[in-house]
C-alpha positions as a LaTeX table, in Angstrom:
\begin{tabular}{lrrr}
\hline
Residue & $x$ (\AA) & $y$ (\AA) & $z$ (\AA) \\
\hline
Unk1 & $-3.49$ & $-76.39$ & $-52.86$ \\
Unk2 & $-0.69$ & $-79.10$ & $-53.17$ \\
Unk3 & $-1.96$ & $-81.73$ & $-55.31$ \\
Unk4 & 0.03 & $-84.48$ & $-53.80$ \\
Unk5 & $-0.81$ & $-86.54$ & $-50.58$ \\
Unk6 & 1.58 & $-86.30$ & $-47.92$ \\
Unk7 & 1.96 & $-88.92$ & $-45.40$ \\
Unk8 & 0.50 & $-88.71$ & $-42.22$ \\
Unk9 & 2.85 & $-87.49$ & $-39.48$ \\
Unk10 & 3.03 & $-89.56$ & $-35.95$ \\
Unk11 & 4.42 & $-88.52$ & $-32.35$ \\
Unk12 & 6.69 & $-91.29$ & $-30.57$ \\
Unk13 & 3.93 & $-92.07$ & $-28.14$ \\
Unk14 & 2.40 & $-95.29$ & $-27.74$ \\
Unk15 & $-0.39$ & $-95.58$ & $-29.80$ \\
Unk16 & 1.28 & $-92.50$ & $-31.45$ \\
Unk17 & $-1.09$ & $-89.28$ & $-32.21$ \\
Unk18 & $-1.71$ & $-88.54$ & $-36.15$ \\
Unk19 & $-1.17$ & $-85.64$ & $-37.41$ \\
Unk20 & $-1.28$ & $-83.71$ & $-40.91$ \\
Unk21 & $-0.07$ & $-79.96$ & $-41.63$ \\
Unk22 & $-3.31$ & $-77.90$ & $-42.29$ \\
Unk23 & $-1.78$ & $-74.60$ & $-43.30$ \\
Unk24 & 1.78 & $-72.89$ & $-43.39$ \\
Unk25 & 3.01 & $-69.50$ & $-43.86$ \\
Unk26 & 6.67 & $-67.50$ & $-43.52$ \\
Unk27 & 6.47 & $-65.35$ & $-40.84$ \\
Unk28 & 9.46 & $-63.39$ & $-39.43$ \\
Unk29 & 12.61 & $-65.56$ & $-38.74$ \\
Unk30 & 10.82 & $-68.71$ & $-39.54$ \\
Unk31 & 7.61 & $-70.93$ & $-40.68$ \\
Unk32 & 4.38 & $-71.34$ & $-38.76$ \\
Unk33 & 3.02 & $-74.35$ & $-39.30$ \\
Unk34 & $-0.50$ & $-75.46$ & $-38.23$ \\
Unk35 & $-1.41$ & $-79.30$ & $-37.52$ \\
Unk36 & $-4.58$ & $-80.75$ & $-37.57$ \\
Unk37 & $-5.32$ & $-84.43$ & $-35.55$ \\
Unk38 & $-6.25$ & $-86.82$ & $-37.52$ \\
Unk39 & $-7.10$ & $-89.61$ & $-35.58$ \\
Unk40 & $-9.61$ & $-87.36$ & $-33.27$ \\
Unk41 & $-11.43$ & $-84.48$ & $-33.13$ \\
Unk42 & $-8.65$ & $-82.10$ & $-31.30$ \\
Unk43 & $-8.12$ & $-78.20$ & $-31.80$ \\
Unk44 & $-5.84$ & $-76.83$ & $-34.46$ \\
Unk45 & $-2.72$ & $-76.32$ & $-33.35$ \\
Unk46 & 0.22 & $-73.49$ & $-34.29$ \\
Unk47 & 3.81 & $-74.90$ & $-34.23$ \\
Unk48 & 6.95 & $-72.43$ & $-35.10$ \\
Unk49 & 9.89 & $-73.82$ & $-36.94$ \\
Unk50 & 12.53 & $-71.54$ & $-36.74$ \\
Unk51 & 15.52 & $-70.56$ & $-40.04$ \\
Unk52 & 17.86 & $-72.21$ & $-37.85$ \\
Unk53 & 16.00 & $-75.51$ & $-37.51$ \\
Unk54 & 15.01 & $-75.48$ & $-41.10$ \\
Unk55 & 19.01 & $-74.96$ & $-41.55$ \\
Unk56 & 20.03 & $-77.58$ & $-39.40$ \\
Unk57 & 21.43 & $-80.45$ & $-41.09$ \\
Unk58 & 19.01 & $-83.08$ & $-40.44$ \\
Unk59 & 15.45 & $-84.52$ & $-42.50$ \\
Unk60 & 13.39 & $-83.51$ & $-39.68$ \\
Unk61 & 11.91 & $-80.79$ & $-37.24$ \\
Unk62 & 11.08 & $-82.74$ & $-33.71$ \\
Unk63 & 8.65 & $-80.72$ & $-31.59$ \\
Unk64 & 6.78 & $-81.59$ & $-28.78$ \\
Unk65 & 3.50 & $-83.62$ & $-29.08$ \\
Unk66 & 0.90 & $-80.90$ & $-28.17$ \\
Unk67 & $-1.65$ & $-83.51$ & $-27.54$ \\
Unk68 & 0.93 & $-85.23$ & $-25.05$ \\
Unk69 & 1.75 & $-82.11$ & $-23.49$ \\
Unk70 & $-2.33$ & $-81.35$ & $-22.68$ \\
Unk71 & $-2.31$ & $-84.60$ & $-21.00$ \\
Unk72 & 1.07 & $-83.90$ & $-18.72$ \\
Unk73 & 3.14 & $-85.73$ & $-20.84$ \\
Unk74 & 6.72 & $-83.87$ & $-22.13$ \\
Unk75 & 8.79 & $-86.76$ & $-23.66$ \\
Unk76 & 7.06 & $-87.26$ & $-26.82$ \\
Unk77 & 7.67 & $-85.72$ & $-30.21$ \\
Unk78 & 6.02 & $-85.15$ & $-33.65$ \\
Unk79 & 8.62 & $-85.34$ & $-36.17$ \\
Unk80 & 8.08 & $-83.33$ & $-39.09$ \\
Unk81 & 9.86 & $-83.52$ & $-42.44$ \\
Unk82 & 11.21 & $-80.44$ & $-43.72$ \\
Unk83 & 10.41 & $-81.03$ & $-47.34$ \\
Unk84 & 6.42 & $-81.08$ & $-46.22$ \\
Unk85 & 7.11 & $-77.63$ & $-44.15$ \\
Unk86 & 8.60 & $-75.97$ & $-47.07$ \\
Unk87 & 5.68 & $-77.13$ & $-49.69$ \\
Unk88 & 4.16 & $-74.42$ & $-51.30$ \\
Unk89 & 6.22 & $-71.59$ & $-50.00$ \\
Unk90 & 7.95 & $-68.80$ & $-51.26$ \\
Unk91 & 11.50 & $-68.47$ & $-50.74$ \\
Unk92 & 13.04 & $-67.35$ & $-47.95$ \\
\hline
\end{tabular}
């Protein structure tokens, strides 16, 4: 269990959704990553991150808001910092 706090992680909507990673794990060709809301009571959710997004040469992971996407909404994103995906894992 990581001993230091990570920030909270927002999507780009408007009051944004909060979000903090619950669990992660190496599976296959990448990193499952499951977030838990914060700011309500919501269902776990699973989000993939593939090797070639980790690779990528940019701070962040963008996927889709899953809470915005239950409500019909596409355009909004949860950006999520690839130093807090790779905490705690073994290396690839």
């Amino acid at each position: 269990m990581p001993t230091e706090v990570e920030a909270a992680l927002e999507c780009t909507a408007e009051p944004p959704h909060r979000f903090e990673i619950a669990e992660r794990s190496r599976v296959g060709n990448g990193i499952l990553v499951t977030l838990r809301r914060l700011d309500e009571a919501y269902p776990r959710r699973d989000v993939f991150v593939t090797n070639r997004e980790m690779k990528m040469g940019y701070e962040n992971v963008y996927k889709a808001c899953f809470v915005c996407v239950d409500r019909g909404l596409r355009e909004n994103a949860i950006s999520l910092p690839k130093d807090q995906i790779e905490t705690g894992l073994p290396p690839a």
